[in-house]
C-alpha positions as CSV (number, residue, x, y, z in Angstrom):
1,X,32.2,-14.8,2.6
2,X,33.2,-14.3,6.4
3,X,32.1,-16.2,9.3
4,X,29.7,-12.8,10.6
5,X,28.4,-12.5,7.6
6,X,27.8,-16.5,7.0
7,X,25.8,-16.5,10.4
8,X,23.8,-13.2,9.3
9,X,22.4,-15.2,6.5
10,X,22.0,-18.4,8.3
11,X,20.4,-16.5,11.3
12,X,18.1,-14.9,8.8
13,X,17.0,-17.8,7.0
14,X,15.7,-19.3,10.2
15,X,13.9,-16.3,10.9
16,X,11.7,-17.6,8.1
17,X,11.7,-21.4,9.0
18,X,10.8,-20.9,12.5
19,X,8.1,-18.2,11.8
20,X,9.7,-15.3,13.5
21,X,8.3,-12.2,13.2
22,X,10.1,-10.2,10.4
23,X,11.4,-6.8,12.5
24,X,12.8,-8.7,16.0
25,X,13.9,-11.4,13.0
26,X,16.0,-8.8,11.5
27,X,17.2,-7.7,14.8
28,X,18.3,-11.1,16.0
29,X,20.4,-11.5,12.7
30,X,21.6,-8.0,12.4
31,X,22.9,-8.6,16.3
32,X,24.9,-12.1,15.3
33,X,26.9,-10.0,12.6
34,X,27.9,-7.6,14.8
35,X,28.5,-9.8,18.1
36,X,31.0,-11.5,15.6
37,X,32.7,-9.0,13.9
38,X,36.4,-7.1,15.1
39,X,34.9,-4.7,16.9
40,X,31.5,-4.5,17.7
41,X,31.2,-1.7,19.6
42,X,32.5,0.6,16.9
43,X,30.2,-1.6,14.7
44,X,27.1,-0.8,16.8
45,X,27.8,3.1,17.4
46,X,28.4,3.9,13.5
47,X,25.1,2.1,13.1
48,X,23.2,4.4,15.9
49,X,25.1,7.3,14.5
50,X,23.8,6.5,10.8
51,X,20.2,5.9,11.7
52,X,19.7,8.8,13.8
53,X,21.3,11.5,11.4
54,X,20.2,9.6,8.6
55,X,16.9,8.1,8.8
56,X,15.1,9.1,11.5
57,X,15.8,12.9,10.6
58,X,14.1,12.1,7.0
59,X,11.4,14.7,7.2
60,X,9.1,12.9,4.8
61,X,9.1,9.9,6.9
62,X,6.8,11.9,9.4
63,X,4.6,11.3,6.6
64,X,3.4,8.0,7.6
65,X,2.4,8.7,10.7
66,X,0.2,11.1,10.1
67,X,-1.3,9.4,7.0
68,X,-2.0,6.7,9.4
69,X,-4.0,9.1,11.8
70,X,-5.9,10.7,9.3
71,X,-7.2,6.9,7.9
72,X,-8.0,6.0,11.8
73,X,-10.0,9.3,12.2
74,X,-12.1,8.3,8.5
75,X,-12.7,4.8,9.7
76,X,-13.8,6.2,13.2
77,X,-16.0,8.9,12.5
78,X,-19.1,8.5,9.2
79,X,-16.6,9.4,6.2
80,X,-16.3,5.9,5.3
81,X,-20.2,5.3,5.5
82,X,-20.3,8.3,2.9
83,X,-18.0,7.6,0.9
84,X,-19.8,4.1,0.3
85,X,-22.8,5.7,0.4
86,X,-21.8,8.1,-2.7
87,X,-20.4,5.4,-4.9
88,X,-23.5,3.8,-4.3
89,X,-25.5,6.5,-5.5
90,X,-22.8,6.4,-8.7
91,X,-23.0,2.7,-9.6
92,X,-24.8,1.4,-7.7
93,X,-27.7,0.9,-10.2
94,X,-25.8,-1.7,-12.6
95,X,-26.1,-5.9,-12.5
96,X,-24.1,-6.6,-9.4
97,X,-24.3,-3.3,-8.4
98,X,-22.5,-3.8,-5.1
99,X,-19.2,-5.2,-6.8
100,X,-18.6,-2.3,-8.1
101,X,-19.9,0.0,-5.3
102,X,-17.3,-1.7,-3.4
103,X,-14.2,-1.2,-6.5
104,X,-15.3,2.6,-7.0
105,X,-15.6,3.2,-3.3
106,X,-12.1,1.5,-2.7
107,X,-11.0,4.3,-5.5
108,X,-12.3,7.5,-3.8
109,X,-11.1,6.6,0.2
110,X,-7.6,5.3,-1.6
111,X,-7.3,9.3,-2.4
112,X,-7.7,9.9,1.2
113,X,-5.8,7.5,3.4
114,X,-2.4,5.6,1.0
115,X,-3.4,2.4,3.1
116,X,-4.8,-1.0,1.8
117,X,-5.5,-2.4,5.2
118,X,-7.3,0.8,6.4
119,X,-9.5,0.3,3.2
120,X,-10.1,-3.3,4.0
121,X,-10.8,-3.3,7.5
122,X,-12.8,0.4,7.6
123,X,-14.9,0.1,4.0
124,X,-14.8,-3.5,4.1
125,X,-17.1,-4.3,7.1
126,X,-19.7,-2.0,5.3
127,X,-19.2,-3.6,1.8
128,X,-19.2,-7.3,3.0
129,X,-22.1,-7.0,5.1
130,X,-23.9,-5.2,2.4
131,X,-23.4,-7.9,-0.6
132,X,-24.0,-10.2,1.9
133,X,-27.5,-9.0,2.8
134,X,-27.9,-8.6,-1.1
135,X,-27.6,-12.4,-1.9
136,X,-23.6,-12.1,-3.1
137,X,-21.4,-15.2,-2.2
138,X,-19.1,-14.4,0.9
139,X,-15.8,-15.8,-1.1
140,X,-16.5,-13.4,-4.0
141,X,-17.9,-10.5,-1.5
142,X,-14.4,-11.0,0.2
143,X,-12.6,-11.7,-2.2
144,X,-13.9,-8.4,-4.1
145,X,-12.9,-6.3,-1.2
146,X,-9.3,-7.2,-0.5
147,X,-8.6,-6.8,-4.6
148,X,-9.7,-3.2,-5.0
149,X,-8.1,-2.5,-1.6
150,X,-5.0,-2.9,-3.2
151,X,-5.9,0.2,-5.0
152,X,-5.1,2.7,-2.0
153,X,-1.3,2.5,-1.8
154,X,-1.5,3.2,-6.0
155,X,-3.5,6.2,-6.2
156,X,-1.9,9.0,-3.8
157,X,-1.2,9.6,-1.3
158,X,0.8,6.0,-0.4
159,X,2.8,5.1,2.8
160,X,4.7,2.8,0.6
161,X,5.8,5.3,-2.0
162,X,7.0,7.2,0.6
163,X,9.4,4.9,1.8
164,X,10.3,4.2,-1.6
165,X,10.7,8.3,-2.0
166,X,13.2,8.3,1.4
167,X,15.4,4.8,-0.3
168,X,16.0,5.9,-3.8
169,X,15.5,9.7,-3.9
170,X,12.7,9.8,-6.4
171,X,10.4,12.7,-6.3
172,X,7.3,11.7,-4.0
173,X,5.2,14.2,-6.1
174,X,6.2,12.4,-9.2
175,X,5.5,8.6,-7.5
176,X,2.4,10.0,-6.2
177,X,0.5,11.5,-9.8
178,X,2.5,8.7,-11.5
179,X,0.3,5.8,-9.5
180,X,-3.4,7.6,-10.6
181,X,-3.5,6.1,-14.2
182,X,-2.3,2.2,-13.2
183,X,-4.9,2.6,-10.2
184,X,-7.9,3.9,-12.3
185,X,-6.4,1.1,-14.8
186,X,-7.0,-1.6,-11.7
187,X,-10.5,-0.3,-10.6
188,X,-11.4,-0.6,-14.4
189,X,-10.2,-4.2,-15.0
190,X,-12.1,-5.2,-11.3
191,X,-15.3,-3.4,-12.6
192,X,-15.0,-5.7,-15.9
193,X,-14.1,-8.7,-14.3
194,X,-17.7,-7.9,-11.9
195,X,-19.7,-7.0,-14.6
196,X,-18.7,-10.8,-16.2
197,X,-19.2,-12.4,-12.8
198,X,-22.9,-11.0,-12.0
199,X,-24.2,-11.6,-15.1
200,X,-22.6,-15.2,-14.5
201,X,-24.3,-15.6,-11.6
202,X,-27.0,-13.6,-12.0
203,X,-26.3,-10.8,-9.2
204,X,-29.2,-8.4,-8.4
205,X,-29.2,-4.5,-10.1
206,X,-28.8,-1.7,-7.1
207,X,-31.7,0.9,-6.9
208,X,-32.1,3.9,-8.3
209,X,-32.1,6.7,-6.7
210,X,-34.8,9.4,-7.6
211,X,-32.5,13.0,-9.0
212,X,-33.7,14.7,-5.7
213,X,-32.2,11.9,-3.3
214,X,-28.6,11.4,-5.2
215,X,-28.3,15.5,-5.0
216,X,-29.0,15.3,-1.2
217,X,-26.6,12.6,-0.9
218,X,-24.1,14.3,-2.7
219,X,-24.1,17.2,-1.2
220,X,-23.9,15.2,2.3
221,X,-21.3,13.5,1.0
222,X,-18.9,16.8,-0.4
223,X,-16.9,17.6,3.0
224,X,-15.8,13.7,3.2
225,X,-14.9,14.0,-0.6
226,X,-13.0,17.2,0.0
227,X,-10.6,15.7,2.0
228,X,-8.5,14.7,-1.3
229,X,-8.7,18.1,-2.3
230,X,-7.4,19.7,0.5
231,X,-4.5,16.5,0.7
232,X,-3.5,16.1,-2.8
233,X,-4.8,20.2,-3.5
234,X,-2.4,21.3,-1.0
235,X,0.6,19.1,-2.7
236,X,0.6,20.0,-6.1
237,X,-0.5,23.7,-5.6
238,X,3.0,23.7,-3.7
239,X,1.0,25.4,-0.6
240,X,2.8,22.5,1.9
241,X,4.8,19.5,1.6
242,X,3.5,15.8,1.8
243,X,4.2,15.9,5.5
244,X,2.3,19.1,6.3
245,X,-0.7,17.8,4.1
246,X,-0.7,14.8,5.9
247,X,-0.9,16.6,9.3
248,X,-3.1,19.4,7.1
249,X,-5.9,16.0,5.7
250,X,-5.8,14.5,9.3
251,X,-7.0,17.6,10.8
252,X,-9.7,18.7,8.4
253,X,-10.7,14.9,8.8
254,X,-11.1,15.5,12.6
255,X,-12.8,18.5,12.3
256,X,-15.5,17.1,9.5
257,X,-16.0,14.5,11.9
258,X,-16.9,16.0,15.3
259,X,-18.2,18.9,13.6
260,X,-20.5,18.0,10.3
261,X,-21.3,14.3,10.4
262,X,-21.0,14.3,14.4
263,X,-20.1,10.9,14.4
264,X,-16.3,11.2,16.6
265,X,-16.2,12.2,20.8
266,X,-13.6,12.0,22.6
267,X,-13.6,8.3,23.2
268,X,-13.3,7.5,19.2
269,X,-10.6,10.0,19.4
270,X,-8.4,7.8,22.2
271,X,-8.7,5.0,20.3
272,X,-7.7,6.6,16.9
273,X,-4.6,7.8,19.0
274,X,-4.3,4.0,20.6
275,X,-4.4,2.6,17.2
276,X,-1.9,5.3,15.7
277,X,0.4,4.7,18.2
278,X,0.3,1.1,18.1
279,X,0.3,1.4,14.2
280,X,3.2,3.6,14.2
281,X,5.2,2.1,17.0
282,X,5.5,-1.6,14.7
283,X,6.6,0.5,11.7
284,X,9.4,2.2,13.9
285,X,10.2,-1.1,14.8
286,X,10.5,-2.4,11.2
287,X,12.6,0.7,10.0
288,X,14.9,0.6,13.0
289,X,15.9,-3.3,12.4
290,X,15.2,-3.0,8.6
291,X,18.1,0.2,8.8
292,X,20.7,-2.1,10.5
293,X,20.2,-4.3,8.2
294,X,20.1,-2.7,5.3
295,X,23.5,-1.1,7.1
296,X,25.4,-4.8,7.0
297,X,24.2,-5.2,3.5
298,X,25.5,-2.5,2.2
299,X,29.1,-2.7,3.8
300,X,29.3,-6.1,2.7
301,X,28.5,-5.0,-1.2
302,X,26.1,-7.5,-1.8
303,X,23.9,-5.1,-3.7
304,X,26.8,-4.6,-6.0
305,X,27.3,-8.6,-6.0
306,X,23.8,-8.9,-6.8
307,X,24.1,-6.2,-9.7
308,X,27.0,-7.6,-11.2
309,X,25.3,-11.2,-11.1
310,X,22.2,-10.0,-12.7
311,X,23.3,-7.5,-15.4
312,X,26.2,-11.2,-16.4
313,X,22.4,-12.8,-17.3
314,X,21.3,-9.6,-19.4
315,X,21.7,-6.1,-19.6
316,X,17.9,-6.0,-21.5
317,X,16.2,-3.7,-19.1
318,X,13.0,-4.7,-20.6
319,X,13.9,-8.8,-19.6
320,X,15.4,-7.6,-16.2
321,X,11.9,-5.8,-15.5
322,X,10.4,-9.5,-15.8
323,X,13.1,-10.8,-13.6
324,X,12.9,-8.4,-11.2
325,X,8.6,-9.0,-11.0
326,X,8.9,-12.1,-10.8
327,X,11.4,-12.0,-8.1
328,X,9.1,-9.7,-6.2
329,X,5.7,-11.4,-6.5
330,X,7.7,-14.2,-4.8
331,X,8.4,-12.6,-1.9
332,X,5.2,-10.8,-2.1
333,X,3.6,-14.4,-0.9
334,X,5.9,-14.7,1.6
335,X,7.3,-11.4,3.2
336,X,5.6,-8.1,4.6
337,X,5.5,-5.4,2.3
338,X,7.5,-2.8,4.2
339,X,10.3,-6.0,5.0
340,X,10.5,-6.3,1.6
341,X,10.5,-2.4,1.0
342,X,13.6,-1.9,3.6
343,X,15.2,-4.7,3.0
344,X,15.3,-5.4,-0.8
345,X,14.9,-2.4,-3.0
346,X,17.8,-1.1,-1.7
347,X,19.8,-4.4,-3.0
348,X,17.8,-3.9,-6.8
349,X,18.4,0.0,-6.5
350,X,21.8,-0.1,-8.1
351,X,21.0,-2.4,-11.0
352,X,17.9,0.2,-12.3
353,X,20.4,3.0,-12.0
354,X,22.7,1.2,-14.4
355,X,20.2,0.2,-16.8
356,X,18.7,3.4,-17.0
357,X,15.0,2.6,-15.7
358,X,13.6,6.1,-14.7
359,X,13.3,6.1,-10.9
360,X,9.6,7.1,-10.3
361,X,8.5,4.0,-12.7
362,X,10.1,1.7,-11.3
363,X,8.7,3.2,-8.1
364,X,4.8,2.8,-8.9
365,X,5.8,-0.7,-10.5
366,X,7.5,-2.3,-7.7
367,X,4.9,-0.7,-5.2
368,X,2.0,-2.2,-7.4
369,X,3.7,-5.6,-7.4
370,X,4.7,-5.8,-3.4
371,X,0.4,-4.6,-2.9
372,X,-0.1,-7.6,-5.0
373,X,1.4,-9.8,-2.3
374,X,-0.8,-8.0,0.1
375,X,-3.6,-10.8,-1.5
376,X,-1.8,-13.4,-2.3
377,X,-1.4,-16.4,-0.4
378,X,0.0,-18.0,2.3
379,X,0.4,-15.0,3.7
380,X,-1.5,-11.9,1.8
381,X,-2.6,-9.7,5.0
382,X,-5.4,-8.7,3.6
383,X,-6.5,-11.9,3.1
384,X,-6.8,-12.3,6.9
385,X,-8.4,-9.1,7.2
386,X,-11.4,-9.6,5.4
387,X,-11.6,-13.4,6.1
388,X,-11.3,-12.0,10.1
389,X,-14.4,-9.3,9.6
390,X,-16.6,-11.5,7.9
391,X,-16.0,-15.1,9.0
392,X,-15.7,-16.8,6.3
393,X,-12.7,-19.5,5.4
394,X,-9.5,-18.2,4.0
395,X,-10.1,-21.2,1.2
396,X,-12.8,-19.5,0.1
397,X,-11.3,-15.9,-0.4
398,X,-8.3,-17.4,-2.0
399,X,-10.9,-19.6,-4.8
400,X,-12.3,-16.2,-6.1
401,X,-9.6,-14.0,-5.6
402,X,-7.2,-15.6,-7.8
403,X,-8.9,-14.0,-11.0
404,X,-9.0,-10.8,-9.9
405,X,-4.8,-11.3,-9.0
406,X,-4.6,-12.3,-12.4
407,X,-6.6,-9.0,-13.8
408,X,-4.0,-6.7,-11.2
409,X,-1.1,-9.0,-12.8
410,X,-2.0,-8.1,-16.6
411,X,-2.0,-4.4,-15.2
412,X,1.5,-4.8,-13.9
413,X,2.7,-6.5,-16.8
414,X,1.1,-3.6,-19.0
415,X,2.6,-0.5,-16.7
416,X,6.1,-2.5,-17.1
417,X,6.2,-2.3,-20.8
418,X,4.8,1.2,-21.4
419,X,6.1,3.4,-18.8
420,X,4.2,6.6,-20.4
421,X,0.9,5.1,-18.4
422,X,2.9,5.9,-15.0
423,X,4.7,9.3,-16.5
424,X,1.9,10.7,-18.5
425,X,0.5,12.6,-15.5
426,X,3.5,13.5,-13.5
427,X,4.7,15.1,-17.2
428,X,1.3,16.8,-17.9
429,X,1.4,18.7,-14.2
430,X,5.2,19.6,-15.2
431,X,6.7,17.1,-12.2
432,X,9.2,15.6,-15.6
């Protein structure tokens, strides 16, 4: 241990003790280390030189952005109102109908968008005010919406998966087909657990709808559902890459919009470009101080420390799998999912290479555990999301919530210990 890299970690742990936001956080360390060590300047140019032939020429990190626009543009124009409207029409006839209107909703707009905050915050309003007219309790209508948001970033496409794609090389078509069986998994336990809960508390049935209405509101509903057709058809027929699909979804989104459901002019579009910017701009941020970082971290070989300290406790991958989920849902409570994206899978990377632990597992498992810390408290961002749109107290949300983490906890557990649930699909479309 050096005196710059004693102050990195002592500047960093402050960062969490004073409540600094994570990306200037990162910064403020990341500028101690190099302020202190022999040369600075050289320090600071190999770092500029690294990020901008490195990681900001990553062609699959355009990606986010433009999954980011195309889940503005569905939250701004009437797909999300369809998309709630056709799993409606699916479920929405069952004892507490709306719970799982709101899980199978979550399941179809996660195939359109990769985002659990664009889920909770676009579907969301809809669903919450819906139960809530329906007689449902606000903790549970909550609660119910920030669980099966966690859904989107599983089920492709996923922002976070393609971070993970651009830090450890794994195939991004592989993470992607690999997440549809643990999500579908998710949505099923969330349907059980509602299906106990209304009967419980004696939740009202949804209508019916008459064989003449649900064929009208299909077919009103097919250009909205077509959008994960044209994304994820696009992919795996090899006609573009996950970038140009995302730019490809985004603009068939638009045009559905203004054109079809007329529902987006030209003042939903400026926001949709305020809110991408903005988006886009924080997650810039984040990769930029997460990348100097990162940079310090590996110089100093503290991944290899780390490896070398964990594989002394076992060299079970099976046990270090535990560990390492454990480890995770920790930070989960506590960190921001891309922090702990940038910042820490790079530092587990090198221990899963020496056990052996096939690349796009791992993937959909650690991306599955970090969305869990999206609902988890303190500091589960959804948790403020839906507890923001609807009003109602965080103590609330977190009360009814914790069952349904422990429903997306037996799921992780489960996808853990049989990885053929994550590869089955990716090896059945010939990605393995």
């Amino acid at each position: 241990m050096n005196l710059p890299l004693i102050v990195f970690f002592l500047s960093f742990t402050l960062v969490f003790l004073l409540r600094i936001p994570i990306a200037p956080g990162m910064m403020m360390a990341s500028a101690f280390y190099f302020a202190l060590s022999k040369n600075p300047a050289a320090s600071l140019d190999m770092v500029a030189m690294q990020f901008l032939t490195n990681m900001n020429a990553s062609f699959i990190l355009i990606a986010v952005p433009l999954f980011v626009f195309m889940a503005e543009i569905m939250n701004s124009g009437k797909v999300t109102n369809m998309i709630f409207s056709f799993a409606n029409a699916l479920v929405g006839r069952k004892k507490g109908a709306l719970g799982h209107v709101n899980v199978v909703a979550s399941i179809i707009f996660s195939g359109m968008t990769g985002s659990a905050l664009a889920d909770a915050s676009g579907l969301g309003s809809m669903e919450i005010r819906a139960m809530r007219e329906h007689g449902y309790d606000d903790g549970y209508s909550c609660a119910i919406t920030a669980a099966s948001a966690t859904i989107g970033p599983i089920i492709p496409p996923s922002i976070p998966m393609v971070f993970f794609s651009m830090l450890s090389g794994a195939s991004i078509g592989s993470l992607f087909l690999g997440g549809v069986l643990p999500g579908l998994l998710i949505g099923f336990g969330l349907m059980i657990y509602t299906s106990v809960i209304a009967r419980r508390r004696n939740y009202p049935e949804g209508t019916r709808l008459a064989p003449r209405e649900f064929w009208k509101l299909t077919f009103r509903s097919i250009p909205a559902l077509f959008s994960v057709v044209v994304l994820l058809g696009g992919i795996y027929t090899g006609i573009v890459t996950p970038t140009e699909a995302g730019a490809l979804a985004a603009f068939y989104a638009m045009i559905i919009s203004v054109f079809f459901y007329r529902a987006f002019g030209w003042k939903e579009f400026r926001q949709v470009l305020v809110n991408t910017v903005r988006t886009t701009g924080t997650l810039s941020l984040l990769v930029g101080s997460a990348y100097a970082f990162s940079y310090i971290v590996t110089i100093e070989k503290i991944p290899n420390f780390v490896a070398s300290l964990m594989l002394s406790l076992t060299t079970n991958k099976y046990l270090m799998l535990l560990i390492i989920n454990v480890v995770f849902l920790i930070l989960g409570m506590f960190i921001d999912t891309m922090a702990i994206t940038l910042v820490f899978i790079p530092i587990v990377l090198p221990i899963i290479n020496q056990l052996g632990i096939d690349l796009v597992h791992f993937g959909v498992v650690i991306v599955l555990n970090m969305m869990i810390g999206l609902s988890t408290p303190p500091y589960g961002m959804l948790l403020y999301v839906v507890s923001g749109i609807s009003g109602t107290p965080l103590k609330t949300i977190i009360r009814e919530i914790l069952p349904m983490i422990f429903v997306i906890v037996a799921v992780l557990l489960l996808i853990t210990y049989v990885p053929d649930i994550v590869l089955f699909v990716p090896k059945l479309a010939g990605y393995r």
